[in-house]
C-alpha positions, 0 to 999 in steps of 0.5 A: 500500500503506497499511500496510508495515513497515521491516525496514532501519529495524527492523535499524537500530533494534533493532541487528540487526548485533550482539546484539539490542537491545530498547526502542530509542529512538523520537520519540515514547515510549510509557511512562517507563520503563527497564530499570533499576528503582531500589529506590525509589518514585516520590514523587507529591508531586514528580510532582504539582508538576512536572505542575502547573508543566508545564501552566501552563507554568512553572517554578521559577528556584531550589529552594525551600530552606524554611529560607531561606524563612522567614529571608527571611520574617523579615528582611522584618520589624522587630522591637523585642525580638530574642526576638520574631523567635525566637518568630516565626521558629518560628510561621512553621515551625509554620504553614507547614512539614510535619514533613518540613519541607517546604513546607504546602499550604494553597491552590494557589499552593503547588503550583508550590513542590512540589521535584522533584528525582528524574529519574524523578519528572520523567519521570513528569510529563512523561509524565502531562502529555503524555499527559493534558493534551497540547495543551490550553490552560496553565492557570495558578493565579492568584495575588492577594495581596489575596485572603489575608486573613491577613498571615501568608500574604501575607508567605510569597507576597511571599518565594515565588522568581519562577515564570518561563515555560517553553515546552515544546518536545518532546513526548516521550510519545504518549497511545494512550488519548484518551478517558482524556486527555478524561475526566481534563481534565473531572475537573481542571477542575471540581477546579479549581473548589474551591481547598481539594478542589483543594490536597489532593486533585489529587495523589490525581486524577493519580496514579489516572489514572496508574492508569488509563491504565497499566491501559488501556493494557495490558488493550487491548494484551493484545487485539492484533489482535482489535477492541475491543469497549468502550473502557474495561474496568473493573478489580475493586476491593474497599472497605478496610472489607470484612472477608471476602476470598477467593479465591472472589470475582469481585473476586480472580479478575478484580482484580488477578490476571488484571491483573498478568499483562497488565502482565507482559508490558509490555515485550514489547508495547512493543518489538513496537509499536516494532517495527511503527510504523517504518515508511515513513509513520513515519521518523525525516524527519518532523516530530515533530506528525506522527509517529504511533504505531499501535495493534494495532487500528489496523494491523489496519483498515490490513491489512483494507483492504489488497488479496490482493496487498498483504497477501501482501507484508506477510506476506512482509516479516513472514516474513523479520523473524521468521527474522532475529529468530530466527536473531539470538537463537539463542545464547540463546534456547530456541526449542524450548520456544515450541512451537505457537503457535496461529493465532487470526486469518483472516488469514495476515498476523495470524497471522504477526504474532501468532508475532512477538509470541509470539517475543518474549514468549517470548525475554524469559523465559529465564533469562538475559534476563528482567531487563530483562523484570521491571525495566521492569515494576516502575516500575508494580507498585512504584507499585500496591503504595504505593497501591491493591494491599494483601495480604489474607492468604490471599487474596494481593493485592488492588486496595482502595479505602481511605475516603479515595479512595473518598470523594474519588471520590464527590465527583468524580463528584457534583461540583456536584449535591446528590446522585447516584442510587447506581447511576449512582454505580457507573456513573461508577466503571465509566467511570473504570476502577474496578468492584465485585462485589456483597459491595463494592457492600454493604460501600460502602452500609453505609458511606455509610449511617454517614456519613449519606450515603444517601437512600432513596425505597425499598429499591430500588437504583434509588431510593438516592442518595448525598448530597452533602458537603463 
């Protein structure tokens, strides 16, 4: 019998000898979060400068106190007149510190310097570098002081604390979605390339794939066990510059609307995928490289190649989770009000599956259960309304590119060629995750054509490129 659950393994876990306890800790997490949300927002910059100190398998021996810094910066320097080093001193902050006095980016190397603080901005990169760089190779921004031709930045470096190697030990997170981890290394790689587009613009790159993966990762859970019938489903955009929003645009009903419904139910879909992967060929025995978290796609083929008999067991062992379940959360939960639950599948197996699953969406939405159910969902929504979700008056919230992404997107996807035709442009933006109704598509030609970005053989969509720049 290839594929089986563990229903000791699941009592165990999920606390079945008391109150029930959900999102129990596995080997390998599959999303960051808790079920306790902080009224505060996740600060890219920190994540980004753990991320990058994570991949080149570094670390930082001190915090960078900026202040002190610039002291050590000074005391590396003679000076005659002692009014020369005040005036020195406040050249220095002038050049090398943001109004948040935090340390300016001006070439790579500054970016293992990023303070990360939060806890939760470090669990974020850990799980960004997990589940999008994962085994990849470290890679490691070089540093040369020889290559600064400025005195200034030389004697900032020479004041830089020691980077120290660092060997991650643990892999704490599971990539569900490869072909995004694949995708996102190409991105950062040619980045990489443009050490200026790089220092500015990696944070902008790993926070849209944060984005991306999130949106993915909860669209092909909303399939459950039906098949998958392409690997990247696009998410309606609009164009900051579109002055005309409503409710009757493809782009409102299939933007963030249909997908704020999907990552409500995030929490749901996490325990029952906890609950389905401890199984007997997924224990707690087994190394950690080789423990594997299955997708409902996945269990699905499983139980497809499975014998009569043997998927007659599986239901079997799926029927007595689902009375115990309910029996365990009968106190508080109203399971009158579930009502029938229909039978989509031609499998008895998935069908009894998919109840489960509905049993639990449905218990987290009593009133008396429903805060971790919000809490552990907000981490992402409270990041989405900082970047991309914007409210359009009436129209309610909806997913908006500003000029500043959709210029550095367009970069991206053109990256070493003098000009990319404007449909195959559409056609990478679909690729990333990102699509645009017919009014956006207008809006962002009109755009490109004020910024003198457009090249015309015809009127004929297949005959406008969009040039390259800097």
């Amino acid at each position: 019998m290839s594929y089986q659950i563990n229903i000791e393994a699941i009592r165990n876990k999920f606390k079945f000898d008391s109150s029930i306890k959900h999102n129990p800790k596995i080997e390998l997490e599959l999303l960051p979060y808790i079920t306790k949300f902080k009224d505060t927002h996740y600060n890219f910059r920190e994540v980004t400068g753990e991320f990058i100190r994570s991949i080149g398998k570094k670390k930082l021996a001190e915090v960078v106190d900026t202040d002190q810094l610039i002291n050590k910066v000074i005391d590396s320097i003679d000076f005659q007149d002692i009014n020369q080093r005040s005036e020195f001193k406040q050249m220095l902050k002038t050049l090398f510190l943001d109004e948040s006095n935090q340390l300016y980016l001006f070439h790579p190397q500054t970016l293992y310097y990023i303070n990360t603080e939060g806890n939760e901005n470090k669990r974020l990169a850990i799980f960004l570098y997990n589940i999008l760089w994962g085994s990849e190779n470290a890679w490691i921004i070089e540093a040369d002081l020889e290559e600064y031709s400025d005195l200034m930045s030389k004697l900032l470096f020479r004041a830089l604390p020691q980077l120290t190697d660092n060997k991650i030990k643990n892999k704490n997170y599971i990539s569900m979605l490869p072909e995004i981890s694949q995708l996102f290394r190409q991105d950062f790689k040619w980045l990489a390339t443009k050490n200026e587009l790089f220092t500015t613009q990696v944070e902008k790159l790993i926070a849209y794939y944060y984005f991306f993966y999130i949106t993915q990762f909860s669209i092909r859970n909303e399939s459950l066990f039906k098949p998958i019938e392409k690997d990247i489903r696009p998410v309606y955009f609009t164009f900051e510059n579109e002055e005309r929003l409503s409710k009757t645009r493809i782009s409102y009903e299939y933007g963030w609307k249909s997908l704020e419904k999907l990552i409500n139910r995030t929490f749901s879909h996490i325990n029952f995928l906890k609950m389905l992967n401890l199984n007997d060929s997924n224990n707690e025995s087994q190394n950690e490289q080789d423990t594997v978290i299955l997708s409902y796609q996945k269990i699905t083929e499983e139980i497809y190649l499975m014998s009569p008999e043997e998927q007659d067991i599986l239901d079997h062992q799926v029927s007595i989770l689902i009375e115990e379940y309910k029996e365990k959360l009968s106190h508080d939960s109203k399971w009158g009000l579930l009502g029938t639950i229909s039978e989509p599948y031609d499998l008895p197996v998935l069908n009894r599956l998919y109840l489960l699953f509905n049993m639990i969406d449905h218990q987290f939405n009593q009133t008396s259960r429903s805060k971790p159910y919000n809490e552990y969902k907000q981490w992402f929504v409270h990041f989405c309304q900082k970047t991309f979700l914007k409210s359009r008056g009436r129209s309610g919230k909806m997913l908006i590119l500003d000029t500043d992404y959709l210029l550095f997107l367009t970069k991206l996807m053109i990256k070493d060629e003098s000009k990319i035709r404007l449909k195959n442009l559409f056609s990478e933006f679909e690729i990333r995750g990102i699509i645009f109704d017919r009014d956006t598509q207008e809006a962002i030609v009109d755009y490109f054509e004020k910024l003198n970005l457009l090249e015309k053989k015809s009127d004929s969509g297949d005959a406008i490129y969009v040039k390259a720049f800097l």
